[in-house]
C-alpha positions in Angstrom: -23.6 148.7 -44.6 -22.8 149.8 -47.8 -25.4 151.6 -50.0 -26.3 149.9 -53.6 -29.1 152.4 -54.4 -28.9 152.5 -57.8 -27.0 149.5 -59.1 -28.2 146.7 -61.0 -26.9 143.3 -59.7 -27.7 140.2 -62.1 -27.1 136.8 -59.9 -27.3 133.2 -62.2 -29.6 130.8 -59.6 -30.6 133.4 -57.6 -33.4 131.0 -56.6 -31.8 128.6 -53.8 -28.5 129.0 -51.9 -25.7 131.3 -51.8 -27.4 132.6 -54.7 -30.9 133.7 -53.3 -29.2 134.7 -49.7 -26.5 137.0 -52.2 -29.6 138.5 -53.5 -31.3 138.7 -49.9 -28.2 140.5 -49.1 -27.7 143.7 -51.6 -31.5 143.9 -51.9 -30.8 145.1 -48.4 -28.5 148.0 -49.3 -30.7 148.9 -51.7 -29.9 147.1 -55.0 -31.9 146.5 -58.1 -31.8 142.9 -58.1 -32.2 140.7 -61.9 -32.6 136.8 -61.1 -31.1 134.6 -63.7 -33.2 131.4 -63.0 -34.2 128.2 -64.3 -37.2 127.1 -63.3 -39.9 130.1 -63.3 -41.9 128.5 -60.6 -38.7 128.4 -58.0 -38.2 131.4 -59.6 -41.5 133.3 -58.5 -41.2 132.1 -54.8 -38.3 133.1 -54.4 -38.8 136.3 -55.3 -41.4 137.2 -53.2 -38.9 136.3 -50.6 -36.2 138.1 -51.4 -38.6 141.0 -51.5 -40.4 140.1 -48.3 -37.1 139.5 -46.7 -35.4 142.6 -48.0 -38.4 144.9 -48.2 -36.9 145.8 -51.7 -39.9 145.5 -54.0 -36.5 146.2 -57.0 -36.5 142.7 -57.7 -36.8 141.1 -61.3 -37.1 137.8 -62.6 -35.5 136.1 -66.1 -35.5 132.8 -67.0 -32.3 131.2 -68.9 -31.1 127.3 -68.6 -27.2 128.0 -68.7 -26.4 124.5 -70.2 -28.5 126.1 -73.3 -26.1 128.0 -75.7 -29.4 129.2 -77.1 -30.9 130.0 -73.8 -28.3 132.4 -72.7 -28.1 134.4 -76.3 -32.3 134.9 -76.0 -31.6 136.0 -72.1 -29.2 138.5 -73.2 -31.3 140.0 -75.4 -34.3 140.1 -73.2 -31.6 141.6 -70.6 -30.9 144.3 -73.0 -34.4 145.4 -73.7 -35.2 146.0 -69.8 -31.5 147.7 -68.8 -28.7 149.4 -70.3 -26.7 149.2 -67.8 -25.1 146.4 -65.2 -23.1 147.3 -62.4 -22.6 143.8 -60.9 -22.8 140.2 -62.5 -22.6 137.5 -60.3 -21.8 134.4 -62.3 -22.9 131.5 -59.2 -25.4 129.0 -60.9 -23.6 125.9 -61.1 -23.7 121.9 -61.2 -21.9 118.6 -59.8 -22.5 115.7 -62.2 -21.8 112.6 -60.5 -22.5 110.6 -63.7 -21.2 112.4 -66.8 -24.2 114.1 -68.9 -24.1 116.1 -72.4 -25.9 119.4 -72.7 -27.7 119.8 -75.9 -25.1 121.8 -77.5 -23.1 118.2 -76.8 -21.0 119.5 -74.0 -20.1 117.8 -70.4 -22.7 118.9 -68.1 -20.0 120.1 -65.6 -18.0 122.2 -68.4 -20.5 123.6 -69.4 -22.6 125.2 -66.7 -19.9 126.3 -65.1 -18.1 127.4 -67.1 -18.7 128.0 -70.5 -21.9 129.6 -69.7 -20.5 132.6 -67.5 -17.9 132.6 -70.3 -20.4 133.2 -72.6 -23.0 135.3 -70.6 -20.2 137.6 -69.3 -19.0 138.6 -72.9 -22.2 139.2 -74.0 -22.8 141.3 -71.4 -19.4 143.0 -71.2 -21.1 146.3 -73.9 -23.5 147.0 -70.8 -20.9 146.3 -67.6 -18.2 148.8 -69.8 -20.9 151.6 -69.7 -21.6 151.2 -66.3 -18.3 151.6 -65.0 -17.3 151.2 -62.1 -18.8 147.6 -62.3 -17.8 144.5 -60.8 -17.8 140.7 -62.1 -17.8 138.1 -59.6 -17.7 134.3 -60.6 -18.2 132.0 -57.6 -15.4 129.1 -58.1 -13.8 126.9 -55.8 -10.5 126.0 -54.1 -10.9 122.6 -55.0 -9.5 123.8 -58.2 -6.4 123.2 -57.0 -6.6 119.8 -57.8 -7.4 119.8 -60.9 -4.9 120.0 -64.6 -6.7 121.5 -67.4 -6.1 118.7 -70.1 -6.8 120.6 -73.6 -7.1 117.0 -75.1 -10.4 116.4 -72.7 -12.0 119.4 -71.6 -15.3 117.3 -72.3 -14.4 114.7 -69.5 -14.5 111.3 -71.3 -12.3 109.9 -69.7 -11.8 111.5 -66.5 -15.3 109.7 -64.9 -13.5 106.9 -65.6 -10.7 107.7 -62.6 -13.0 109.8 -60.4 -14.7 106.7 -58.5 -18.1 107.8 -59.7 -18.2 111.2 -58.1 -17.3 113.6 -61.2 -14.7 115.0 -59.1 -12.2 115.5 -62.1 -14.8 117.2 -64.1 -16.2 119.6 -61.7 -12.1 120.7 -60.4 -11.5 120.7 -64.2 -14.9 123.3 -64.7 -13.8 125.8 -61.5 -9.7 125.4 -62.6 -11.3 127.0 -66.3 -13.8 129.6 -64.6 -10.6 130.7 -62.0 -8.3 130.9 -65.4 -10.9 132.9 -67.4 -11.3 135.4 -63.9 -7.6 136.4 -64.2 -7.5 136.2 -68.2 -10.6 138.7 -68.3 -9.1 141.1 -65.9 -6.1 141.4 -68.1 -8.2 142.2 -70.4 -10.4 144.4 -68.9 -7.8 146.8 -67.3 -8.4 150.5 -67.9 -11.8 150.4 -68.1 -13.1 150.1 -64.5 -14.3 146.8 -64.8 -12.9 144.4 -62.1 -13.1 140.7 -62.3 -12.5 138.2 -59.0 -13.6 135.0 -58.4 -14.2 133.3 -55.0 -14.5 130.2 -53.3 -17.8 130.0 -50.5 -16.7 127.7 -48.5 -18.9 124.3 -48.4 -22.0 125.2 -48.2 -25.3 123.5 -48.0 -26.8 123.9 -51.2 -29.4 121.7 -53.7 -25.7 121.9 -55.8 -25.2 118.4 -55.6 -27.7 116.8 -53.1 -30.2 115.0 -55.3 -27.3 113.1 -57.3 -24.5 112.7 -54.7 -24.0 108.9 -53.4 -25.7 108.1 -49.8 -22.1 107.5 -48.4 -20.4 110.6 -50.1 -23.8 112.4 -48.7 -22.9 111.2 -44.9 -19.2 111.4 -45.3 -19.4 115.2 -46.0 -21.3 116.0 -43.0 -19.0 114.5 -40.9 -15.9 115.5 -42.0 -16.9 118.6 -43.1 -18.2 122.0 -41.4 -20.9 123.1 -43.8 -21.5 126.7 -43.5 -25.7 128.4 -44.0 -26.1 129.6 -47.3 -25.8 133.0 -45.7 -22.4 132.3 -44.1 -21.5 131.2 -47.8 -22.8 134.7 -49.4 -21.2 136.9 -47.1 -17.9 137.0 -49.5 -19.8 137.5 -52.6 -22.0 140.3 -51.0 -18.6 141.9 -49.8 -17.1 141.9 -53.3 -20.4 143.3 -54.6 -20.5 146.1 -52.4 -17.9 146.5 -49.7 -15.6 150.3 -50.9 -12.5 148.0 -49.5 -12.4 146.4 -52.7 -12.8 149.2 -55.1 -10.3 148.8 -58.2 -8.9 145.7 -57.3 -9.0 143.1 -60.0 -7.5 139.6 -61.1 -7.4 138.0 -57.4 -9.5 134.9 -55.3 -11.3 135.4 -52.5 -12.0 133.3 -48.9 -13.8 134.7 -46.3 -12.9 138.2 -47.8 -9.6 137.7 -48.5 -7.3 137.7 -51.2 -5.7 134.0 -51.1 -2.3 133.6 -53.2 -2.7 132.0 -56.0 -0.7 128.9 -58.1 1.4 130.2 -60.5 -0.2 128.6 -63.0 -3.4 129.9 -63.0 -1.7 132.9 -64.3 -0.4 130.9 -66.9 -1.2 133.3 -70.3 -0.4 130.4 -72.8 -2.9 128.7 -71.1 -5.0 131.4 -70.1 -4.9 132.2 -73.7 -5.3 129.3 -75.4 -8.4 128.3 -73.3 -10.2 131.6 -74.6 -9.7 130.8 -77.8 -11.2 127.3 -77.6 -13.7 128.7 -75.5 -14.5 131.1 -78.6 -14.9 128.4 -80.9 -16.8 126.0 -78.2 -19.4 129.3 -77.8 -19.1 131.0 -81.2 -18.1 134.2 -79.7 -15.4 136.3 -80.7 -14.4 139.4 -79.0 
């Protein structure tokens, strides 16, 4: 087991699901854990079981809504004013609209939390990660991906849940196609400075992700065509890029079951790649 005494891991909905087992996990080795939750109150329990699980009493809790602009700037400050350093981020909070929703910045729910936010988070956190080199950035994403096109002309999904038979299928691919394209742009950008940047895909896992808004028969179709791995079969990959010395320096890549999958070509795209960060600039107000 590899030893995380003295690094700071920051997880987004550390609270439930692969999130809280991720957390359960490097608390274990020895890692300062930070909670980026929601809701306080889900918040506070589960911290006293990552602790009691763990027997790491280094556990922290901060609250931030990620489909809050607002919210994450007022995190990151409060971040700043505890540490100065962050040796892992762990971008995994996420959503599954079925029906499409607006944030209250005006943005798709889907687009938003999962991926503007870690967009948005990470760079405002990138001053701390740099100085705490060797650090690691790990955004949880999905193979379903794949499937997606990222459409410039609607990024926001209005049409899409139009053609996606009520699910929000389009708009959640669309969401982890961005947050896989970002992954590869950032570790372009971040070579040199001992930063590395991979995303993953857990596996379907059962999670609260989408089970209080997915349809009754999409619900019972999924568990029987699907094998649903625990939530701790789902963090084993994210622990292992956290922490596992196998890993060290490598940067740019997607992981299953801790492995490095290839990749379509045109997730390496830099036109795209490119272009996307600099909507995403304007969509966030940050420029780096």
């Amino acid at each position: 087991m590899s030893n995380m005494e003295g690094k700071i891991c920051l997880i987004t909905g550390s609270n439930s699901g692969i999130g809280k087992a991720t957390a359960i996990g490097l608390a274990k080795m020895g890692a300062t854990i930070v909670m980026a939750c929601r809701s306080k109150k889900k918040g506070e329990d589960a911290l006293q079981e990552i602790k009691t699980k763990s027997g790491n009493n280094k556990i922290d809790l901060m609250i931030v809504d990620l489909s809050s602009q607002k919210s994450i700037h007022n995190f990151v400050k409060n971040f700043k004013k505890h540490y100065n350093k962050l040796h892992v981020l762990i971008n995994n909070a996420g959503v599954h609209c079925f029906k499409r929703e607006e944030t209250i910045d005006g943005f798709e729910m889907n687009f938003a939390v999962n991926y503007l936010a870690p967009f948005l988070l990470t760079n405002l956190l990138l001053d701390v990660i740099k100085a705490s080199a060797p650090a690691r950035i790990i955004n949880i994403s999905s193979r379903y991906h794949r499937y997606a096109t990222l459409e410039f002309e609607d990024l926001q999904s209005k049409k899409s849940y139009k053609f996606s038979y009520k699910t929000g299928a389009i708009a959640y691919c669309k969401s982890k196609l961005a947050l896989t394209i970002f992954t590869y742009e950032l570790a372009r950008k971040l070579e040199g400075t001992g930063v590395t940047v991979n995303c993953l895909c857990p596996g379907v896992v059962r999670t609260n992700l989408i089970k209080e808004r997915i349809p009754l028969p999409i619900k019972i179709l999924s568990h029987l065509m699907v094998h649903q791995k625990t939530p701790e079969e789902g963090a084993e990959t994210p622990i292992y890029l956290a922490s596992s010395p196998d890993v060290e320096g490598i940067t740019g890549k997607f992981f299953v079951d801790k492995k490095i999958m290839p990749e379509y070509q045109s997730c390496y795209n830099r036109r795209t790649a490119q272009r996307l960060w600099e909507i995403s600039e304007k969509l966030t107000g940050f420029e780096g």
